[in-house]
C-alpha positions, 0 to 999 in steps of 0.5 A: 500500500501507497503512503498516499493510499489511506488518507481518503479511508482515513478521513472518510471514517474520521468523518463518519465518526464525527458524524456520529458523535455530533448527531449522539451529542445533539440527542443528549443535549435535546433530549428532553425537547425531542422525547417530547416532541415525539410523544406528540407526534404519537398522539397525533391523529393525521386524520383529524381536521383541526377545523372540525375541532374548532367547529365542534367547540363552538358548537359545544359552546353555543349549546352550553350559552343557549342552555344557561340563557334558558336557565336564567330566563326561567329563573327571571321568570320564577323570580318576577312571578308574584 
């Protein structure tokens, strides 16, 4: 083998070495952010439209509204009766 022969192999594998030692120390040092990111994105449903949530909610809100609105008109109207 050439002297000149291992300098390519030598800084491919120190490359891939640093590679990898700079990719562990990133998830070292994030790992608190990423196993939660993580756990997000396992919760997550793809199939879900976020604009149908928002739809139900104010629905959900409109009905709780409409209910204590009949509430507090029946009230007044016990409350007014002599």
């Amino acid at each position: 083998m050439a002297k000149g022969e291992a300098g390519p192999l030598k800084s491919l594998v120190v490359v891939i070495g640093a590679l990898a030692f700079g990719w562990a120390a990133i998830e070292l040092a994030f790992k608190p952010l990423l196993d939660k990111a993580r756990t997000s994105m396992d919760k997550s449903d793809p199939t879900l439209d976020p604009d149908d949530v928002v739809a139900d909610a104010k629905k959900a809100v409109d009905e709780a509204v409409d209910d204590v609105t009949a509430a507090v008109a029946a009230a007044s109207a016990e409350v007014a009766e002599p």
